[in-house]
C-alpha positions as semicolon CSV with decimal commas, in nm:
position;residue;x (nm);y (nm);z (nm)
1;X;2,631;1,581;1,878
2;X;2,463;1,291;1,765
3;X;2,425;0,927;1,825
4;X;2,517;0,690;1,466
5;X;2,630;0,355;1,416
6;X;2,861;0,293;1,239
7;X;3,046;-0,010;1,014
8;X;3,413;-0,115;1,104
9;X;3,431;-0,473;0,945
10;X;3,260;-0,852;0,968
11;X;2,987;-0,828;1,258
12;X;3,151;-0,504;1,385
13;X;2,926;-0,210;1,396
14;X;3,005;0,062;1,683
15;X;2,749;0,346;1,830
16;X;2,946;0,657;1,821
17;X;2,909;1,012;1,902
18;X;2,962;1,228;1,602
19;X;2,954;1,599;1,538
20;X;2,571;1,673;1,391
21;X;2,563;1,697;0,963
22;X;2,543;2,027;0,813
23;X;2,405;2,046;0,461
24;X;2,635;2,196;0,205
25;X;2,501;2,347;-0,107
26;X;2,184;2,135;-0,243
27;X;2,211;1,944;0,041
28;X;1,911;1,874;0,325
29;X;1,983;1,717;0,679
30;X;1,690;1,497;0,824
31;X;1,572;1,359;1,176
32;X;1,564;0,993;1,155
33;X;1,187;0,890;1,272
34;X;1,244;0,523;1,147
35;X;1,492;0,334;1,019
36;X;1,431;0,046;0,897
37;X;1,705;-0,278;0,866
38;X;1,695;-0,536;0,554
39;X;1,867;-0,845;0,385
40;X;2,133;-0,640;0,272
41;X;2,214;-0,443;0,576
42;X;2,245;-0,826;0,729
43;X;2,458;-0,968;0,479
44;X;2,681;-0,620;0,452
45;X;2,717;-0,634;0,839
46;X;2,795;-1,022;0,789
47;X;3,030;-1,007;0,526
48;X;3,205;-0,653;0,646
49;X;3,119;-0,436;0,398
50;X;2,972;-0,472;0,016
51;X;3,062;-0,461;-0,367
52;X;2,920;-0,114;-0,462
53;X;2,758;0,070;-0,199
54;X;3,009;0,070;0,109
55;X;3,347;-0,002;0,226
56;X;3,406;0,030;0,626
57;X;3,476;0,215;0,820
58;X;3,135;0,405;0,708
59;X;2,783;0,497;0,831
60;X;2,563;0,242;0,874
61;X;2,200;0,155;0,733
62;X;2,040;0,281;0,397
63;X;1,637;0,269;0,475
64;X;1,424;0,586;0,655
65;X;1,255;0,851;0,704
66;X;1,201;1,159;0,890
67;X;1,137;1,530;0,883
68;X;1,382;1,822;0,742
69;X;1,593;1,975;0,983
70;X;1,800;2,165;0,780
71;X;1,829;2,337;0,412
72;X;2,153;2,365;0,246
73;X;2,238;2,674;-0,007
74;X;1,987;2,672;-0,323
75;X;1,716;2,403;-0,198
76;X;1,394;2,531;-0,298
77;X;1,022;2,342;-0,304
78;X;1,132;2,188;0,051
79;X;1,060;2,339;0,435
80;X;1,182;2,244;0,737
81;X;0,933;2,015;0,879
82;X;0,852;1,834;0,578
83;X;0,824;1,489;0,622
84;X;1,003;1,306;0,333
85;X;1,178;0,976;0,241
86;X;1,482;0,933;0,052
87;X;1,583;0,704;-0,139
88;X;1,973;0,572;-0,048
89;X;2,135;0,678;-0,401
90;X;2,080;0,896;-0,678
91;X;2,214;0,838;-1,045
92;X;2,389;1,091;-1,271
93;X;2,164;1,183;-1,471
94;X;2,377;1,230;-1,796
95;X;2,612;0,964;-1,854
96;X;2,603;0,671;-2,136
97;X;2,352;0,460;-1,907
98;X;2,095;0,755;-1,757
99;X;2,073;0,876;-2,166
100;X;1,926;0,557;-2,173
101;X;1,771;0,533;-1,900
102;X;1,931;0,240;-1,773
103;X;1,947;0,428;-1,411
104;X;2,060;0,121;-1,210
105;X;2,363;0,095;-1,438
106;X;2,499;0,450;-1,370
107;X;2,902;0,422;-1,285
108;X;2,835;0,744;-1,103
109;X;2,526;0,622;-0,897
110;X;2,580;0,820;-0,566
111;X;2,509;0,605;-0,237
112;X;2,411;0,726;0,093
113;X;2,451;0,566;0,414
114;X;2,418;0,636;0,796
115;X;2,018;0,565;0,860
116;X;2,100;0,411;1,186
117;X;2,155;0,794;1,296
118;X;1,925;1,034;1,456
119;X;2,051;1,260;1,163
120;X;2,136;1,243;0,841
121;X;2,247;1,446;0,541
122;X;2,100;1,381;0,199
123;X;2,342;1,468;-0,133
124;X;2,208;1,683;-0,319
125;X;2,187;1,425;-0,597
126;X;1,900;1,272;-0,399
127;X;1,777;1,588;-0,317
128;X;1,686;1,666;-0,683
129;X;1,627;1,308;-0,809
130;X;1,492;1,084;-0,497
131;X;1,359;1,258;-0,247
132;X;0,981;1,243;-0,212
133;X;0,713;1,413;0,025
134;X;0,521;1,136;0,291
135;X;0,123;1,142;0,244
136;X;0,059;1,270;0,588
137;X;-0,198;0,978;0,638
138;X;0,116;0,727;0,630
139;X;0,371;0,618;0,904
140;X;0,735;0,678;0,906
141;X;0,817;0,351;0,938
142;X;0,573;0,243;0,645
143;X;0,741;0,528;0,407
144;X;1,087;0,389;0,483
145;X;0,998;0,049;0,335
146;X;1,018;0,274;-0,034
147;X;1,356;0,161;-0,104
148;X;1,319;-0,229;-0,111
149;X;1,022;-0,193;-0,286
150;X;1,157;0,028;-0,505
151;X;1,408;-0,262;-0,593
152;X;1,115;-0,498;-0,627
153;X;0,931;-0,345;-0,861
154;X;1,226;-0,278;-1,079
155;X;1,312;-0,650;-1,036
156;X;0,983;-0,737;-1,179
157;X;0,942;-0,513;-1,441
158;X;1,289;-0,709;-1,552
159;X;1,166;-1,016;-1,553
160;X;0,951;-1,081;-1,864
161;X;0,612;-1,064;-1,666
162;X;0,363;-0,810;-1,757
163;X;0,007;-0,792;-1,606
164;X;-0,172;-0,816;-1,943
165;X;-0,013;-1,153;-1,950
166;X;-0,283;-1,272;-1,673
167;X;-0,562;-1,206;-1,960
168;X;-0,422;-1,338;-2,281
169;X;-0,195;-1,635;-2,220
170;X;-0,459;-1,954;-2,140
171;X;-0,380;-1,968;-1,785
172;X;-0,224;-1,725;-1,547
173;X;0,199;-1,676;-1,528
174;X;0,328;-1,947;-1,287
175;X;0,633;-1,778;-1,091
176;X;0,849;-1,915;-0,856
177;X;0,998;-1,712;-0,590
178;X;1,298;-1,840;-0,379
179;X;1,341;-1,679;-0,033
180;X;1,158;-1,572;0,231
181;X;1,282;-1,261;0,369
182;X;1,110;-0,885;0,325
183;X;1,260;-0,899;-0,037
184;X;1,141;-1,227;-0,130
185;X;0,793;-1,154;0,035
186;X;0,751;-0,824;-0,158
187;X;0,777;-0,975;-0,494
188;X;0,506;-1,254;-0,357
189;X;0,293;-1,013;-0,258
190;X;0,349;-0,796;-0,585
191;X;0,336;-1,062;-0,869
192;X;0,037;-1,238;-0,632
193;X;-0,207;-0,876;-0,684
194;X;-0,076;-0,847;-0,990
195;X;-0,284;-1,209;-1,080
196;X;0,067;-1,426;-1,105
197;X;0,034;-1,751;-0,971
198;X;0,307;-1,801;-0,694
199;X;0,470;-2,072;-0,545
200;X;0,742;-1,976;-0,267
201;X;1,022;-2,168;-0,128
202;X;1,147;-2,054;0,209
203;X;1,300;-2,199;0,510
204;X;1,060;-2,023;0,809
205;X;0,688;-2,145;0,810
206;X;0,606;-1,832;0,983
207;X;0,748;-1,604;0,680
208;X;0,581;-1,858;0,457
209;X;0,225;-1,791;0,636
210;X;0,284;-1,463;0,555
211;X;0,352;-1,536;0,138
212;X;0,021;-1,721;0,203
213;X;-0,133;-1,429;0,348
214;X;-0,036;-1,186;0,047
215;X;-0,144;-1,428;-0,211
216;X;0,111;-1,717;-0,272
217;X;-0,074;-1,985;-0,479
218;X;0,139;-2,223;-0,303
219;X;0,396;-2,230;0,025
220;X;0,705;-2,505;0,097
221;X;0,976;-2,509;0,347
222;X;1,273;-2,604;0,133
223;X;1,387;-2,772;0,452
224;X;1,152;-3,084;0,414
225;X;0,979;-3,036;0,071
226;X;1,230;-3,255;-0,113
227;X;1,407;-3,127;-0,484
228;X;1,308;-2,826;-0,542
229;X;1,341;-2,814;-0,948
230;X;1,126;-3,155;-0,933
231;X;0,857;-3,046;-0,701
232;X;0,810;-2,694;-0,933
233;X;0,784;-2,946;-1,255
234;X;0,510;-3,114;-1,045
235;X;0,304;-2,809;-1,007
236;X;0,357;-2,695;-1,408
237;X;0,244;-2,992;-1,543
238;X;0,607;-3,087;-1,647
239;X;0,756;-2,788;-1,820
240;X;0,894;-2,532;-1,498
241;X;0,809;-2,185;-1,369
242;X;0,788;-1,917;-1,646
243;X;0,998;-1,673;-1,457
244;X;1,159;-1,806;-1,171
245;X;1,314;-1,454;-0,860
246;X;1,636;-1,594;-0,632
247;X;1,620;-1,355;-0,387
248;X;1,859;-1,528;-0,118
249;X;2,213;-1,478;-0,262
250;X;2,328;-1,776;-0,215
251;X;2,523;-1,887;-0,554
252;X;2,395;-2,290;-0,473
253;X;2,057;-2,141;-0,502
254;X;2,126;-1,921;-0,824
255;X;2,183;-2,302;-0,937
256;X;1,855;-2,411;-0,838
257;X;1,656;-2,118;-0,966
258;X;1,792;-2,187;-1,320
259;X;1,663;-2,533;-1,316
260;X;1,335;-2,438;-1,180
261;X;1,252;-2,262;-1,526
262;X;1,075;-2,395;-1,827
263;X;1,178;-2,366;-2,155
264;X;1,198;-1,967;-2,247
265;X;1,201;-1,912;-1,882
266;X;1,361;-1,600;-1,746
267;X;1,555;-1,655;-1,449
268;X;1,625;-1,342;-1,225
269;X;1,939;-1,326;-0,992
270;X;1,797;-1,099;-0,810
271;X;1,999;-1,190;-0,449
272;X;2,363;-1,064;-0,463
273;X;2,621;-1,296;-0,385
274;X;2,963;-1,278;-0,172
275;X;3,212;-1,117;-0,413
276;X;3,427;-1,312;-0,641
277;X;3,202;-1,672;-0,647
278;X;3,049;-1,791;-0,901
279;X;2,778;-2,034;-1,042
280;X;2,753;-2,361;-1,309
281;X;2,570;-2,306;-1,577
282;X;2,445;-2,644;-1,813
283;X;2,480;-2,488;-2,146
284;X;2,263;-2,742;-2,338
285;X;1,988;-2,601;-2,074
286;X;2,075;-2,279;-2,166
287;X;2,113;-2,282;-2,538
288;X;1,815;-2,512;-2,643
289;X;1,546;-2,451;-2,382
290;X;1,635;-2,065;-2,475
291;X;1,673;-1,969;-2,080
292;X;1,665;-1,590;-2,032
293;X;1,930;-1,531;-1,737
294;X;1,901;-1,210;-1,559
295;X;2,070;-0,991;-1,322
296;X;1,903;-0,720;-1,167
297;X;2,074;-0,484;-0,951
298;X;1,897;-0,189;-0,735
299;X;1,590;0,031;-0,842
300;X;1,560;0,402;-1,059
301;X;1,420;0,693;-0,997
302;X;1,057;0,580;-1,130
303;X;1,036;0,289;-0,966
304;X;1,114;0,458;-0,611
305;X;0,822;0,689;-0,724
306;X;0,605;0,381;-0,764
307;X;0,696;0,249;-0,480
308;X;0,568;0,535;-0,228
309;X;0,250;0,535;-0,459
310;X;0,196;0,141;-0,432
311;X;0,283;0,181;-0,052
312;X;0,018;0,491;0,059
313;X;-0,250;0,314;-0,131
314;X;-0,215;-0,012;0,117
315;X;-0,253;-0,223;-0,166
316;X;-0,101;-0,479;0,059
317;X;-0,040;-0,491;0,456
318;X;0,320;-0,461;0,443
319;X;0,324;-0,402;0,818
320;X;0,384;-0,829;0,865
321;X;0,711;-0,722;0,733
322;X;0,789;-0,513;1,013
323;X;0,887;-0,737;1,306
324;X;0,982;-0,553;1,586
325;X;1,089;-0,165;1,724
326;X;1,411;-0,085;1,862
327;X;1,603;0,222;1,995
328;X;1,919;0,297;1,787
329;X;2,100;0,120;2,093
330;X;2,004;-0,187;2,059
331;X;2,156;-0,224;1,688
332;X;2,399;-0,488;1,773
333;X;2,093;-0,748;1,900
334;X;1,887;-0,626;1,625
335;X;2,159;-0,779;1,416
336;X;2,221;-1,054;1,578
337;X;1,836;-1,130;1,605
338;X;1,813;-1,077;1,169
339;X;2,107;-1,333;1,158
340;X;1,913;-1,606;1,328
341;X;1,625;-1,543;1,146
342;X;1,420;-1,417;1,435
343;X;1,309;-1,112;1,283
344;X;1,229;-0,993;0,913
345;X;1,278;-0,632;0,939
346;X;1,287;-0,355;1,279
347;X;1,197;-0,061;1,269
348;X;1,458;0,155;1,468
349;X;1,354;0,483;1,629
350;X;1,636;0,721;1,730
């Protein structure tokens, strides 16, 4: 028997005892060395369950990693003992969207969750399409950070900025990114080695220390900085950001974003909102400054690829993101310590 938490409604998650997974066909069972919580396992815990990827009562938690346990029927290239990270869905493979290639968008994108767990099974989905070996010279609770970046990297690669930019427009890409939790830090840290300049509104001055610390061009605590739109036009000489990331979810914010951007900007919603609300739009804004106005939604099977890659070659010290260890007990403070902003992401050891 194992120990698993598990997701019964608004700020309601329960550590059970539950009968240990067996792998069916395809299928691999793993021991949870780190799990790590995010944004979304906040606002999902918050708000009792979410849009696409779970509806209570369900396992909780979507980010680790761990070692193989256990081989279902027909697994081959895989041992027990491999250490491996998996990413939390898998899509089709063959449907209108994955012919092309427009992963993210699969109807029949398969999600798995129960990380919170000292075990968990992997579909066999994820088996064949997002499961990855861990350099041995990297941490479990590192390679469990694959996922969100995974979702970063796609988010840029949406966005309209592309490194070569840095060398042939006259000055360097001026992007705004709004939030400051793990998400919001990871594209700073991203677009700032990438040579985009970056200016970061957040509400903690101790996240924002860290955007300074992975590059941010410039740092304000929306808090005390004044209107935000006004202050970016300040920096960009009067015209706006050229790509602007929300990554809070807030739909007020969404607002703001759009109005940070110059003309031709693209704006990505990259921070999913409650269900069922909705945004303002000035549509003389839209049509004649020619606003680009994105969602983005997830990662693919490259990009979690990409993401491992970018991670073992400690191309930045994504360890500031990790903000505390906890047993799997101590879930429910965890929580409640993400939810007063006292902690960016823990690391949870079963």
């Amino acid at each position: 028997m194992m120990q698993a938490a598990v997701l019964y409604g608004k700020e309601d998650v329960r550590l059970e005892t539950l009968a240990d997974p067996i792998p069916a066909a395809g299928e691999i069972v793993i021991q949870v060395q780190a799990a790590t919580t995010c944004g979304t396992d906040l606002k999902v815990w918050r708000r009792g369950g979410h849009a696409r990827m779970l509806t209570p009562p369900i396992l909780f938690g979507h980010e680790a990693a761990g070692t193989i346990v256990a081989l279902g029927k027909g697994v081959e290239g895989w041992q027990i003992g491999d250490r491996v990270v998996a990413n939390n869905s898998a899509p089709c493979g063959h449907c209108f969207y994955c012919q092309r290639q427009e992963y993210s968008l699969c109807p029949n994108l398969e999600f798995n969750n129960g990380t919170f767990a000292e075990y968990l099974k992997i579909p066999a989905s994820i088996v064949t399409r997002n499961l990855l070996p861990i350099p041995e010279d990297l941490s479990y609770d590192l390679a469990s950070l694959t996922e969100p970046l995974a979702c970063v990297l796609h988010g840029i690669a949406r966005s309209g900025f592309q490194p070569e930019q840095v060398h042939t427009w006259p000055s360097p890409p001026q992007i705004v990114v709004i939030g400051d939790g793990a998400i919001g830090l990871m594209f700073v840290g991203v677009l700032a080695q990438r040579g985009a300049e970056v200016i970061v509104f957040g509400g903690s001055d101790q996240r924002l220390a860290i955007a300074q610390i992975y590059g941010a061009k410039a740092t304000f605590n929306h808090h005390t900085c004044g209107e935000m739109a006004a202050l970016v036009r300040e920096l960009t000489d009067g015209r706006g950001a050229d790509v602007v990331i929300e990554a809070t979810g807030v739909p007020t914010v969404w607002e703001r974003a759009i109005a940070c951007g110059r003309p031709g900007a693209t704006i990505n919603l990259f921070g999913g909102c409650p269900r069922d609300t909705q945004i303002r739009v000035n549509t003389e804004q839209l049509h004649y400054n020619e606003l680009t106005l994105k969602g983005v939604f997830h990662n693919t099977p490259q990009f979690v690829r990409e993401s491992l890659e970018f991670i073992s070659k400690r191309i930045l010290p994504l360890e500031h993101l990790i903000t505390g260890m906890a047993s799997l007990g101590d879930i429910e403070s965890v929580l409640q310590a993400m939810k007063a902003r006292q902690a960016i992401k823990v690391a949870l050891h079963p």
